[in-house]
MIGU-827273 format. One line per field, with one value per residue (C-alpha): residue in one letter; residue number from 1; y, z, x. Coordinates in Angstrom, 3 decimals, padded with zeros to 6 digits. Each point is the difference from the previous one (the first is absolute). Layout:
N
drenza <- [A,...]
seti <- [NUM,...]
v <- [Y,...]
w <- [Z,...]
u <- [X,...]
END
This chain:
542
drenza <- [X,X,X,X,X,X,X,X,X,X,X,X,X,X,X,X,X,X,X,X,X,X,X,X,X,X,X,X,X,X,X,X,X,X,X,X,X,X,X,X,X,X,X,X,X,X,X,X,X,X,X,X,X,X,X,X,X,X,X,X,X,X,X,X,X,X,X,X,X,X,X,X,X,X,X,X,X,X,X,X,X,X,X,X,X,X,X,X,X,X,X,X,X,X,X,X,X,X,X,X,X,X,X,X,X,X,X,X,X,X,X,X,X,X,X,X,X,X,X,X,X,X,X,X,X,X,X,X,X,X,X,X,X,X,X,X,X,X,X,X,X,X,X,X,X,X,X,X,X,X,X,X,X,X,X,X,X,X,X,X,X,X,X,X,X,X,X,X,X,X,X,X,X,X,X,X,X,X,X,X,X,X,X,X,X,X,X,X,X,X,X,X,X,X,X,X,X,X,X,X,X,X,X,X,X,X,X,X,X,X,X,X,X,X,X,X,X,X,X,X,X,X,X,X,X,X,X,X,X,X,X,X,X,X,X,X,X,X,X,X,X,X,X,X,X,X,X,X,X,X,X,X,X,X,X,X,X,X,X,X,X,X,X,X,X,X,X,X,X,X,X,X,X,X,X,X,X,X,X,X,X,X,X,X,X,X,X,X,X,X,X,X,X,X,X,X,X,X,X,X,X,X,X,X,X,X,X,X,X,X,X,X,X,X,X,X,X,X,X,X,X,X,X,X,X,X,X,X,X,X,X,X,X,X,X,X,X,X,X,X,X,X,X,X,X,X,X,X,X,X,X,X,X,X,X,X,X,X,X,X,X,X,X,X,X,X,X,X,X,X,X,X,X,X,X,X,X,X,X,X,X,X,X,X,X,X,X,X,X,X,X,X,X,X,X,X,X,X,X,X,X,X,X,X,X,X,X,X,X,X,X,X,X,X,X,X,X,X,X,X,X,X,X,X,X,X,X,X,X,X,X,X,X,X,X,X,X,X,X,X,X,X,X,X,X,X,X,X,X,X,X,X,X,X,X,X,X,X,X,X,X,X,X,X,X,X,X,X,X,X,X,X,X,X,X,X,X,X,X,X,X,X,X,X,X,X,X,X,X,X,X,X,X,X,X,X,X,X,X,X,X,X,X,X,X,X,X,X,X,X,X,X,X,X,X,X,X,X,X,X,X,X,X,X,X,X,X,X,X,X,X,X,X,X,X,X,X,X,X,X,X,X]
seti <- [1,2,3,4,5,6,7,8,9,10,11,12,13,14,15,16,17,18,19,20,21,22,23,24,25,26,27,28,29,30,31,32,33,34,35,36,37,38,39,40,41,42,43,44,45,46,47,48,49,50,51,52,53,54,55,56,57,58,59,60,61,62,63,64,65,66,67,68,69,70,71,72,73,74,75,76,77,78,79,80,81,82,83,84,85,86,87,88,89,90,91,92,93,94,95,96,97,98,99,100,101,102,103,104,105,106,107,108,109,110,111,112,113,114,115,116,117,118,119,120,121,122,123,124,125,126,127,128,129,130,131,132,133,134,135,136,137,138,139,140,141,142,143,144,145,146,147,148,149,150,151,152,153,154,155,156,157,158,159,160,161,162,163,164,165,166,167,168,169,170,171,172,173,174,175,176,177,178,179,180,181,182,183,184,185,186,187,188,189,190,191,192,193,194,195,196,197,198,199,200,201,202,203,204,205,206,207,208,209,210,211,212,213,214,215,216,217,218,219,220,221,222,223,224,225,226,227,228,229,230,231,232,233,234,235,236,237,238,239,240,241,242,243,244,245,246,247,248,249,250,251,252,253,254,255,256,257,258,259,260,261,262,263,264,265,266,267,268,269,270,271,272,273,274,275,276,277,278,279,280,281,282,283,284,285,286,287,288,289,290,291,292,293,294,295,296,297,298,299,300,301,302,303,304,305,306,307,308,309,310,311,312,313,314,315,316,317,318,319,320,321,322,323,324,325,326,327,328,329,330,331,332,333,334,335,336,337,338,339,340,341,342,343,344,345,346,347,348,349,350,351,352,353,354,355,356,357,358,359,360,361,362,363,364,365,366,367,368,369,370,371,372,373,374,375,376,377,378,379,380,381,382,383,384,385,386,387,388,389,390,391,392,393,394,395,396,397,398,399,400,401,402,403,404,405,406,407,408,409,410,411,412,413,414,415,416,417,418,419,420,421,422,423,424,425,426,427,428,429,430,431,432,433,434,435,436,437,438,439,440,441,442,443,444,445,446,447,448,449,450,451,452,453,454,455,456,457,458,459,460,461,462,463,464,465,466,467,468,469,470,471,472,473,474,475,476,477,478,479,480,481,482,483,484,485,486,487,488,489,490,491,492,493,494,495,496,497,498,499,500,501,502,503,504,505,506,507,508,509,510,511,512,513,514,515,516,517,518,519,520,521,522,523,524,525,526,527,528,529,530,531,532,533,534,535,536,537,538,539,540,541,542]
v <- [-093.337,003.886,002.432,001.094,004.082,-000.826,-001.905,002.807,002.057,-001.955,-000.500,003.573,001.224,-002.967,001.952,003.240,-001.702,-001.910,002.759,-001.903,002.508,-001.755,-003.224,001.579,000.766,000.931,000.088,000.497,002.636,-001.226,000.848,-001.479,-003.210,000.318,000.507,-003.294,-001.172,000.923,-001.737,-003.363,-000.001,001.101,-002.659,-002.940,001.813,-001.242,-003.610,000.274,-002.544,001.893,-002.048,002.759,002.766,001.764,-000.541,002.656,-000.229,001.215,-000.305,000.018,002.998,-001.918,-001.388,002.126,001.518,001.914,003.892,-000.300,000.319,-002.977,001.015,-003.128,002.459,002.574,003.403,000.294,-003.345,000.102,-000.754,000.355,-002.936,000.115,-003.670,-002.125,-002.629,-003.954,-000.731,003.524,-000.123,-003.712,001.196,003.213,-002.104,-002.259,002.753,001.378,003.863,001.564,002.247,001.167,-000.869,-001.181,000.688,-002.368,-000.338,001.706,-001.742,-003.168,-000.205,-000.759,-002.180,002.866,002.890,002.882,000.583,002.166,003.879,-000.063,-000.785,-003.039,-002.254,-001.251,-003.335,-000.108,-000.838,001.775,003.362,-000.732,-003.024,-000.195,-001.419,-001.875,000.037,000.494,000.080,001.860,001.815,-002.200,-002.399,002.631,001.141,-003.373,-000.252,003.237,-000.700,002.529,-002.692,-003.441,-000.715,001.251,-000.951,000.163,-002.005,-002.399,-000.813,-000.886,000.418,003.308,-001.577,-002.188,001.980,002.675,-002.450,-001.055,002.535,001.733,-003.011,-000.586,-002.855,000.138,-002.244,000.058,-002.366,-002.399,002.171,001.374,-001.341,003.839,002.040,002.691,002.278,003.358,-000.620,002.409,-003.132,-000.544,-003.403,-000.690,-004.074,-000.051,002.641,-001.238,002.259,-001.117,000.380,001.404,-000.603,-000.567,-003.215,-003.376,-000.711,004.031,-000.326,-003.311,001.558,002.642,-002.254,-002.190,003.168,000.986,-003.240,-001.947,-003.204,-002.024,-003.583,-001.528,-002.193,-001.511,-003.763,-001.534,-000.501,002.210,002.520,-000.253,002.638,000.742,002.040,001.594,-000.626,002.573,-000.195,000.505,002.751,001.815,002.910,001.134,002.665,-000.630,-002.042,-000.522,-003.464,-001.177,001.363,-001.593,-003.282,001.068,000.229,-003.611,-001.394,001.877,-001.889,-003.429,000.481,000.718,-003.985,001.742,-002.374,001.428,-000.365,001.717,001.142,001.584,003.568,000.369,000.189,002.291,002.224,-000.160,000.936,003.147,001.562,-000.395,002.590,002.939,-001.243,-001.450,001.040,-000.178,003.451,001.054,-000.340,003.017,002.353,-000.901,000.829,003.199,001.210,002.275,001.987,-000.281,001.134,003.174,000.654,001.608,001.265,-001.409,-003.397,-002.182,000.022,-003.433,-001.336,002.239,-002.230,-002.939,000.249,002.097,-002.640,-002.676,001.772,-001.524,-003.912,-001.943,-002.047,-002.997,000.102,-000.153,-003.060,-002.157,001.837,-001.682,-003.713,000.159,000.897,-002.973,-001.793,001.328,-000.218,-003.853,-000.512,001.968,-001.882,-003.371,001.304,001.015,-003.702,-000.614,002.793,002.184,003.056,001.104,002.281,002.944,003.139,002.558,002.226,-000.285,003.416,003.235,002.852,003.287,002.941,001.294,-002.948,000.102,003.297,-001.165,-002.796,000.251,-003.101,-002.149,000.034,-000.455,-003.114,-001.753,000.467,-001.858,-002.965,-002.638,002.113,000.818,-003.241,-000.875,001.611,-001.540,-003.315,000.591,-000.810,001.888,000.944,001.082,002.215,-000.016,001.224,-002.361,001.890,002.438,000.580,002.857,001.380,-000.175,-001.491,-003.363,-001.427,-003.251,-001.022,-003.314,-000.832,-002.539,-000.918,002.069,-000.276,-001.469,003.022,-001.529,-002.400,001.735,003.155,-003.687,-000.577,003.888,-000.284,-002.299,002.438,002.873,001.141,-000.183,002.395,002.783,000.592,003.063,-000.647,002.213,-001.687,-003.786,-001.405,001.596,-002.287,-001.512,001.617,-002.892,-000.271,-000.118,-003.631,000.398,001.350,-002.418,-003.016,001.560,-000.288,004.057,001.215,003.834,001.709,003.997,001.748,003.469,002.400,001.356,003.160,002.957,-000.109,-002.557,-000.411,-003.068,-000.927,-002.862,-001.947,-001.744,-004.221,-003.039,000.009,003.226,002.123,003.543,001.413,001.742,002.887,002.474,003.525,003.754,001.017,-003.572,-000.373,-003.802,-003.478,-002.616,-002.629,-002.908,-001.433,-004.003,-001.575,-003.230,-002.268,000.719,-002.088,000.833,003.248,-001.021,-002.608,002.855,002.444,-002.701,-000.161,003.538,000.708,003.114,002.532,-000.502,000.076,000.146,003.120,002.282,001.292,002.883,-000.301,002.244,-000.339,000.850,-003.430,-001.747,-003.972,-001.596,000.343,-000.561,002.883,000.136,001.840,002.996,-001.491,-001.898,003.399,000.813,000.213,-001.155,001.752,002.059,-001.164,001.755,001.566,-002.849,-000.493,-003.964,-002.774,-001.527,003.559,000.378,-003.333,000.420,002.965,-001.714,-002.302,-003.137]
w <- [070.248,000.179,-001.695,002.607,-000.883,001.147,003.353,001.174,-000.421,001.718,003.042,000.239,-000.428,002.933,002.185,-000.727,001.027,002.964,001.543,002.108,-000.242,002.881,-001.701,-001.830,000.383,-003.373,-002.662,-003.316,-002.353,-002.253,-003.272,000.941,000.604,-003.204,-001.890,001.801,-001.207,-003.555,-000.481,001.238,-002.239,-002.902,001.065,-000.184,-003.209,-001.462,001.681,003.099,002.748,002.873,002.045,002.246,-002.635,001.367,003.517,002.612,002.863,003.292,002.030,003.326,001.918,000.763,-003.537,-002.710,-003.223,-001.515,-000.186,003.440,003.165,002.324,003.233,001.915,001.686,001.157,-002.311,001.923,-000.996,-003.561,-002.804,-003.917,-001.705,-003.699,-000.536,000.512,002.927,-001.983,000.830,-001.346,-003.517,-000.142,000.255,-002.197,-002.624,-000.142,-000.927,003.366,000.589,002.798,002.279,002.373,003.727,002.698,003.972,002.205,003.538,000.950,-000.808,-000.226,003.405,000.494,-000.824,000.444,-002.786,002.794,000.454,-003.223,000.114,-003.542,001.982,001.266,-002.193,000.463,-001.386,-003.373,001.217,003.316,001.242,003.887,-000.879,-000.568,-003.773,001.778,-000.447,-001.028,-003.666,000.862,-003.534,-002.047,001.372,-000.338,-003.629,-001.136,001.790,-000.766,-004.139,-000.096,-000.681,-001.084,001.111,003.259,001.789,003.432,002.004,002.887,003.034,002.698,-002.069,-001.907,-003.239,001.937,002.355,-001.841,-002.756,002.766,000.692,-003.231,-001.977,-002.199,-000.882,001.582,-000.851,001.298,-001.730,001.755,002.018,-002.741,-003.380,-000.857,-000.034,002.880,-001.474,000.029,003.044,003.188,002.247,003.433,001.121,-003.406,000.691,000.082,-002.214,-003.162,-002.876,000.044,-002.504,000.008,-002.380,-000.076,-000.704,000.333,-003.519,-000.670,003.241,-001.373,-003.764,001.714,002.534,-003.137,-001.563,003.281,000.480,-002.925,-000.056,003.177,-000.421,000.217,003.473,-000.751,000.925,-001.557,002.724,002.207,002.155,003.644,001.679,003.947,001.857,003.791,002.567,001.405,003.734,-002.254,-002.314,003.816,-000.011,-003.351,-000.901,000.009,-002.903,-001.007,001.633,-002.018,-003.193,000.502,000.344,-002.902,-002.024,001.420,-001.365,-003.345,-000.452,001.046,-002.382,-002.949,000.951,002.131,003.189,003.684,002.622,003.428,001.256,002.686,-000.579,003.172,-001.746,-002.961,002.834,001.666,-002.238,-001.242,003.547,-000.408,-002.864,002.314,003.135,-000.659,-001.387,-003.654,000.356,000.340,-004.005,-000.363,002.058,-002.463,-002.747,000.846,003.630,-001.063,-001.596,002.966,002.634,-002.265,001.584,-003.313,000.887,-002.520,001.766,001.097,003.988,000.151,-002.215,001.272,003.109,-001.413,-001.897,002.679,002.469,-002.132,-000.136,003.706,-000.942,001.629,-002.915,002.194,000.005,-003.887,000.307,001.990,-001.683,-003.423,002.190,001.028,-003.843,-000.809,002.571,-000.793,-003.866,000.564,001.940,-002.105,-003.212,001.775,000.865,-003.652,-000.836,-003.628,-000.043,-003.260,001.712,003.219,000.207,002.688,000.034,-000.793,002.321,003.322,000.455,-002.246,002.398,-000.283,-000.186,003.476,000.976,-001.333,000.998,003.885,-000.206,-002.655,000.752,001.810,-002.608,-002.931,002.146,-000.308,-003.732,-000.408,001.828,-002.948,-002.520,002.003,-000.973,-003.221,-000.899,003.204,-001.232,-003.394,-001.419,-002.872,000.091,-001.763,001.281,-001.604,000.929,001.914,-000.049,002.759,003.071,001.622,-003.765,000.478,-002.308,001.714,-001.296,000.438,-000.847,-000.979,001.016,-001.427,000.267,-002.162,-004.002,000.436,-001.314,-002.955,001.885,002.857,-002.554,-001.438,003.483,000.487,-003.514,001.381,002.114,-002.673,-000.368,-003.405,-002.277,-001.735,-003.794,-002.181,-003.164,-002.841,-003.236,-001.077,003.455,001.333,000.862,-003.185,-002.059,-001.796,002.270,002.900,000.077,001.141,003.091,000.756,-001.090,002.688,002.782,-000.013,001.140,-000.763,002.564,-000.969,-002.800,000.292,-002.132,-000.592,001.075,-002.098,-001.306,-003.078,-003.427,-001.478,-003.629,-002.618,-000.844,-002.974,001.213,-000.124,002.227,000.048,002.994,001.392,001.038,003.270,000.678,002.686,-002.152,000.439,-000.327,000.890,001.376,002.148,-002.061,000.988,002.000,002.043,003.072,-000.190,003.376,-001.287,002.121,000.609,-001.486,-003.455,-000.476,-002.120,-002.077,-000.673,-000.535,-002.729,-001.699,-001.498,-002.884,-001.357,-000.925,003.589,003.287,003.868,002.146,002.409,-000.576,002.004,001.180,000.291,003.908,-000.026,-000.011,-001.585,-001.853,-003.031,-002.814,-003.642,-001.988,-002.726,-001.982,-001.127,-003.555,-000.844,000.078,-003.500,-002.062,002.989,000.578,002.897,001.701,003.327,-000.805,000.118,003.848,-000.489,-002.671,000.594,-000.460,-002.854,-001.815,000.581,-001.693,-002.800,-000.024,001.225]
u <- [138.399,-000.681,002.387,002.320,-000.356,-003.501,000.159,002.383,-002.284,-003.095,002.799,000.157,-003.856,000.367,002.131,-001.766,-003.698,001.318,001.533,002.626,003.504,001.501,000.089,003.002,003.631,001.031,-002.798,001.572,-001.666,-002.560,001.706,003.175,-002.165,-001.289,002.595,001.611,-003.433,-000.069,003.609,-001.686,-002.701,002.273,002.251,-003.119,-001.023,003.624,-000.309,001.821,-001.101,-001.489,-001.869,-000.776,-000.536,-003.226,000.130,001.054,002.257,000.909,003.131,000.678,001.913,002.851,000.820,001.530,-001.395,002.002,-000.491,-002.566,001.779,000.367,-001.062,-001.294,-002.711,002.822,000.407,003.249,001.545,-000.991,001.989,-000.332,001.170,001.316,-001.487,-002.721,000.608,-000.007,-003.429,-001.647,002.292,-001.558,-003.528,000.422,001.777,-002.365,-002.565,-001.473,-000.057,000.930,-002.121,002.145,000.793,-001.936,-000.250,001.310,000.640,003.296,003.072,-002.622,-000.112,-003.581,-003.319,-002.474,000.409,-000.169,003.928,000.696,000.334,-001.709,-002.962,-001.977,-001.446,-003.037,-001.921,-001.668,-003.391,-000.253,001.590,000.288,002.175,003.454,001.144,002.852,003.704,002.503,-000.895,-003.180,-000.095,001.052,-003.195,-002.231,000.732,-001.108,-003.231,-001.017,000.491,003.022,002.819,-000.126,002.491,002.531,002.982,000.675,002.169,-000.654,002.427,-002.157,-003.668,000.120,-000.830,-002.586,-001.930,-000.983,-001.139,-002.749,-001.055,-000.877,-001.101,002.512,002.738,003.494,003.046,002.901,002.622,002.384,003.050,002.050,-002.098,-000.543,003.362,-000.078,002.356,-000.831,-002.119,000.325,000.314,-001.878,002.274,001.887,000.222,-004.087,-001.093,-002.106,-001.378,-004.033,-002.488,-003.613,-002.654,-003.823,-000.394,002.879,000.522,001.137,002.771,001.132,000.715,001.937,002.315,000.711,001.414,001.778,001.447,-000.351,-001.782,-000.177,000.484,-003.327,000.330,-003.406,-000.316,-003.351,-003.322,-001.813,001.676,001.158,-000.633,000.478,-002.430,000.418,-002.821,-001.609,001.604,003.632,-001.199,-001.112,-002.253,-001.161,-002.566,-003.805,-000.797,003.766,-000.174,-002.952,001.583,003.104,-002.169,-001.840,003.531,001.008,-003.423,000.392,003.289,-001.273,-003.041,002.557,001.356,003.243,000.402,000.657,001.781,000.508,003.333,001.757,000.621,002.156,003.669,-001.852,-001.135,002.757,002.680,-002.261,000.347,003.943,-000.442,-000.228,-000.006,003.369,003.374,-001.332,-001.115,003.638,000.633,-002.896,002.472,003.288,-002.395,-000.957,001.275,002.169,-002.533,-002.124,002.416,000.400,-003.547,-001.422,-003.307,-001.755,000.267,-003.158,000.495,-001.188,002.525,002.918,-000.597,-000.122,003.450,001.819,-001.066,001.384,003.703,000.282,-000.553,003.179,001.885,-000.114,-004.417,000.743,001.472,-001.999,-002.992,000.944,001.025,-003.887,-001.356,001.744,-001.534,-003.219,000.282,000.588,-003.332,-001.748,001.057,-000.660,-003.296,-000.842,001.423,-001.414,-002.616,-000.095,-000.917,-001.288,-002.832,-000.452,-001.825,002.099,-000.420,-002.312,-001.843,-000.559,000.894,-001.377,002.350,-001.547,000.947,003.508,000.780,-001.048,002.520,002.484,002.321,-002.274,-002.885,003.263,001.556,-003.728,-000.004,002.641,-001.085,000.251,002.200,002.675,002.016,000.026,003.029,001.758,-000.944,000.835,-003.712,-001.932,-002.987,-003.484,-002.430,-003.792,-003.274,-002.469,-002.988,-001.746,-000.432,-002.814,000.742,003.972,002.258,001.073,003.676,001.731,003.588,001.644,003.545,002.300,003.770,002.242,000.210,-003.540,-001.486,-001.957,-001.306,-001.176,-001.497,-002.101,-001.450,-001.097,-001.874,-002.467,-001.142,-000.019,-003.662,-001.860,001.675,-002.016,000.115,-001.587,-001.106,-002.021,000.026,-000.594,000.826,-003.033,-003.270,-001.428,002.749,002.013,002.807,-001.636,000.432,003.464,-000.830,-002.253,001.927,002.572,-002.538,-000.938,-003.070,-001.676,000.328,-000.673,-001.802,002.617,001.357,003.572,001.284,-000.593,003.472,-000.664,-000.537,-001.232,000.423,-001.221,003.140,-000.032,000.465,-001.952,-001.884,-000.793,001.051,000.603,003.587,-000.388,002.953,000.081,000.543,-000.789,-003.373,-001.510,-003.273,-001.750,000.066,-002.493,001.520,-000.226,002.034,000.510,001.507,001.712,002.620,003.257,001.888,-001.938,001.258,003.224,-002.115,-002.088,003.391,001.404,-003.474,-000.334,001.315,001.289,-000.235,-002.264,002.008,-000.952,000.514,-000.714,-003.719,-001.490,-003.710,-002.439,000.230,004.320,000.602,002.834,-000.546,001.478,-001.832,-000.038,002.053,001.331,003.782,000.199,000.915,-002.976,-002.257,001.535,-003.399,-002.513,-002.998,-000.437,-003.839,000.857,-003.591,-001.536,000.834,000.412,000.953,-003.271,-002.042,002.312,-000.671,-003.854,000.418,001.933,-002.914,002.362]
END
């Protein structure tokens, strides 16, 4: 775990090389961060518990932080709350720093990232492509290596969507898990505070926190999953289909079993979301506002709102009789299935595109997101690979307060996770057997950042304390890809003074790695010279 002075600093060297402004709403300055920072570390220093001391987060433009104005992407709107909304004190008290504020579609009205007079935001990996919405920031943050960590929040797919579409995890808990106090609200009875992280184990630490622990819902044998056919997903992008398939094999591979279903009733009851008198609850949020006709508002969703103002009480009504229809059907047809799988989203518009069509191209988006709040599931969003070098995304639903479960499911799709090491894990170092033992493979020779020193701790066996300081210069190092579902064996095995965190590359990327506390420098030898533990034990003669 890195000293949290120094990953707010590597967040914002991020920020300055990336060069993305518009990802932000309210970016805090960096020596307020710090200071935030140093507390943490002296906090951890004294003993506290801070399970997220060293990590970084972003938050959403509709959620509060306290002393950064709340503007759910309208300046006009904003206010400046005196507190932290519930699920922000939760993270920060746990540890995590705060960045700042994130851009958002307006009011979260929206599955694209376009409809924000802080500017459009576009995908992580590809400028002419949208990030997606609403929590188009927040998303982005994390796959660039900013944050580890963001909130957003999802009523119809904001924490979702944009979790496709830049490669990165999104879960959003079961329909009021996570408090949404403090939350500008889109509809109020659907909104759910999400998490973003880069990889499924990281969300799940940070839900626990939000919501405490979930009771397990695990039943013992393989998983039963539901799939859609292809003539019920409809028209998907090239390639999307074949991924999809690809997911669906990945799952029976890992022992899951499948089972088609009919996604009629899902499908059905996510057009009732706008199409129906649903949307009416976005108007009592905010309508006032919008009828003031502040001219900072996004045309697009000006419409949609004002429109919604004129929804007769009596559609309302037998609007909810037919969720309840479809909500039975749809449970029936997810009968004793753990999860079902879908992909997340079924196209990655371009912002040309977008811009041509605003709601038509935003309806399509929404296609298989659009009703899991109506039908009270949760959900978990993870990558699934490529696609014509495009981050491809799928999501698993399940019935509510099935969260664990369902997060259990997603895992066996999670790809092989990534670990730096410099010291005695390294090949034919004397630890290197754990990795191995955990089914890891080499798969880079690399070096660090120049932003490290390394030093020669004094343990049995011996190893090297890697820290991220002033002054620091590139550290040998190798990448090992080992499975999933190893990473917390390997977590529990190292001991301290040793802990894993976020190491920089040489190539800006982010990947747990082997560091070690502040503390356990007192008296070690700085070998930073040396460029390596193995050039400095050769020159030990070891």
């Amino acid at each position: 775990m890195s000293s949290a002075v120094a990953r707010v600093r590597a967040a914002y060297d991020r920020i300055a090389a990336v060069r993305r402004p518009e990802l932000w709403i309210g970016l805090r300055p960096q020596e307020d961060a710090e200071a935030e920072a140093r507390g943490i570390d002296a906090r951890r220093a004294a003993g506290d518990a801070l399970p997220l001391a060293g990590t970084v987060l972003a938050v959403k433009g509709n959620i509060d932080v306290a002393g950064l104005p709340t503007t759910a992407g309208c300046p006009s709107f904003g206010r400046l709350p005196e507190r932290d909304a519930p699920a922000v004190a939760a993270l920060r008290a746990a540890g995590a720093t705060v960045l700042g504020t994130t851009n958002m579609d307006q009011f979260a009205t929206g599955l694209v990232g376009t409809r924000s007079p802080y500017g459009a935001v576009h995908s992580a990996t590809d400028a002419d492509r949208v990030a997606g919405g609403s929590s188009s920031g927040s998303a982005v943050a994390v796959a660039l290596g900013i944050a580890d960590l963001a909130l957003g929040t999802d009523t119809a797919g904001s924490g979702r969507v944009p979790a496709a579409f830049n490669g990165v995890v999104g879960v959003k808990p079961t329909r009021g898990l996570v408090p949404t106090e403090g939350v500008v609200p889109a509809c109020a009875s659907l909104d759910c505070v999400s998490v973003f992280a880069r990889t499924l184990p990281e969300a799940r630490r940070a839900v626990a926190l939000l919501a405490g622990p979930a009771a397990p819902a695990r039943r013992p044998g393989p998983w039963r999953v539901a799939v859609a056919s292809a003539a019920a997903l409809g028209e998907l992008a090239p390639g999307w289909q074949e991924a999809y398939e690809a997911a669906c094999a990945r799952l029976a591979a890992a022992g899951a079993r499948l089972r088609t279903l009919d996604l009629t009733p899902f499908t059905e009851a996510a057009a009732l979301l706008y199409e129906g008198a649903f949307v009416a609850e976005r108007y009592a949020a905010v309508g006032a506002f919008v009828e003031s006709g502040a001219a900072d508002l996004d045309p697009t969703v000006a419409g949609i709102v004002t429109a919604a103002r004129d929804v007769p009480a009596y559609r309302l009504f037998a609007d909810r009789q037919r969720l309840a229809a479809l909500h039975a059907r749809a449970m029936t047809e997810l009968g004793d299935a753990d999860a079902l799988l879908l992909p997340t989203a079924p196209e990655h518009p371009t912002l040309a595109q977008v811009a041509a069509d605003p709601v038509g191209v935003n309806a399509r988006l929404g296609r298989f997101t659009n009703s899991t709040n109506l039908l009270d599931l949760c959900a978990v969003a993870v990558p699934a690979g490529e696609v014509g070098g495009l981050p491809f995304g799928v999501m698993l639903l399940g019935r509510a307060h099935c969260d664990e479960r369902v997060a259990d499911v997603a895992a066996l799709l999670e790809p092989p996770h990534r670990v730096a090491v410099v010291g005695a894990h390294l090949s034919g170092q004397p630890l290197n057997h754990q990795l191995v033992a955990l089914g890891a493979r080499l798969a880079a020779t690399t070096a660090t950042a120049p932003a490290y020193r390394l030093y020669a701790l004094a343990t049995e066996p011996p190893k090297p304390g890697l820290v991220r300081a002033a002054g620091g210069a590139r550290v040998e190092a190798e990448v090992w890809e080992l499975p999933a579902s190893a990473l917390g064996a390997l977590t529990a095995a190292v001991p301290p003074p040793m802990a894993l965190g976020g190491v920089e590359l040489a190539d800006g990327t982010w990947l747990p790695g082997f560091l070690c506390t502040p503390g356990a420098l007192d008296g070690a030898r700085d070998i930073t010279a040396h460029g390596g533990w193995r050039a400095y034990l050769a020159s030990a003669g070891r």
